[in-house]
N, C-alpha and C positions, 0 to 999 in steps of 0.2 A: 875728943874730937879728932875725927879722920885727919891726916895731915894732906894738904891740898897741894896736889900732882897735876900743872898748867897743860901737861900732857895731854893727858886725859880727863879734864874738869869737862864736863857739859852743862854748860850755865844757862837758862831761862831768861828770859826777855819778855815779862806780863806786861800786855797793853789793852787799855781798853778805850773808850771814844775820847778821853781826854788826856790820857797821858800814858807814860811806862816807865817800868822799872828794871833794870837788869838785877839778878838773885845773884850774890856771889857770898862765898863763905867769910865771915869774920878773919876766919885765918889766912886767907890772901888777902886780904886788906892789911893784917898785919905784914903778911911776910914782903908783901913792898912797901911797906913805911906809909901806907895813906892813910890808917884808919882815925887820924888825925884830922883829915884833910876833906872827910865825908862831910858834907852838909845837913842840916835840919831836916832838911825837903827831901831827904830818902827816909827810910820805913826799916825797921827790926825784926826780927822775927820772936815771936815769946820766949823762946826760950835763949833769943841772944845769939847766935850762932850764925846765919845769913843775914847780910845788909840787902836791901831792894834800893838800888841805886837810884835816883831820878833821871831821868832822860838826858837832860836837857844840861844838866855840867857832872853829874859825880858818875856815871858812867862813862863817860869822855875822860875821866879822871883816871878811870880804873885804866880804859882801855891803853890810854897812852902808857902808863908805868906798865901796865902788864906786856906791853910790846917794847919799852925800853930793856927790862929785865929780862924778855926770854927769849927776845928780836920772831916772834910773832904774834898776831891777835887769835886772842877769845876763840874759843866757840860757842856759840850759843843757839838755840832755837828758840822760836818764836811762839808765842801762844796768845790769844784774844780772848778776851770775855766782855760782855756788855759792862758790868760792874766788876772788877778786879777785887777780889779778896785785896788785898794790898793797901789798898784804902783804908781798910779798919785795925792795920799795924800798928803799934806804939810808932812815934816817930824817932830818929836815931840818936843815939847821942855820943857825942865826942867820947874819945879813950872807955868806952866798955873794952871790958876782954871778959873773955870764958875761961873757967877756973877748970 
């Protein structure tokens, strides 16, 4: 896995009529110490790699340590869909890592 550069990371924010997700890679959740601290109620990706944050606390989560560690926030853009692929994600689970 690419090693994740706060730099230049361009992260995703999927929303759809009820809710969103920010997409951020596994390995900045490690590399701030949160990927402990993810909740149930974000989403995985198959192959384990990006977490889809939930709205509503584990993006808020992200964003605060990712501005404590680099003293700015995220980038990300925004994208809609009626039905969010993201819905039919495994849901996440504490301490995975990619091998």
């Amino acid at each position: 896995m690419k090693a994740f550069d706060p730099h230049t990371a361009q992260l995703v924010f999927y929303a759809d009529p009820g809710h969103a997700w920010l997409a951020v890679p596994l390995n900045a959740l490690e590399d701030l110490e949160i990927a402990e601290d993810i909740s149930q109620y974000s989403y995985q990706s198959k192959s384990g790699d990006v977490v889809y944050l939930e709205e509503d606390m584990d993006a808020g989560t992200f964003i605060q340590a990712f501005k404590k560690k680099y003293g700015f926030a995220p980038n990300w853009i925004e994208t809609y869909n009626h039905n969010s692929h993201v819905r039919k994600l495994e849901r996440y689970e504490r301490g995975i890592t990619t091998l």
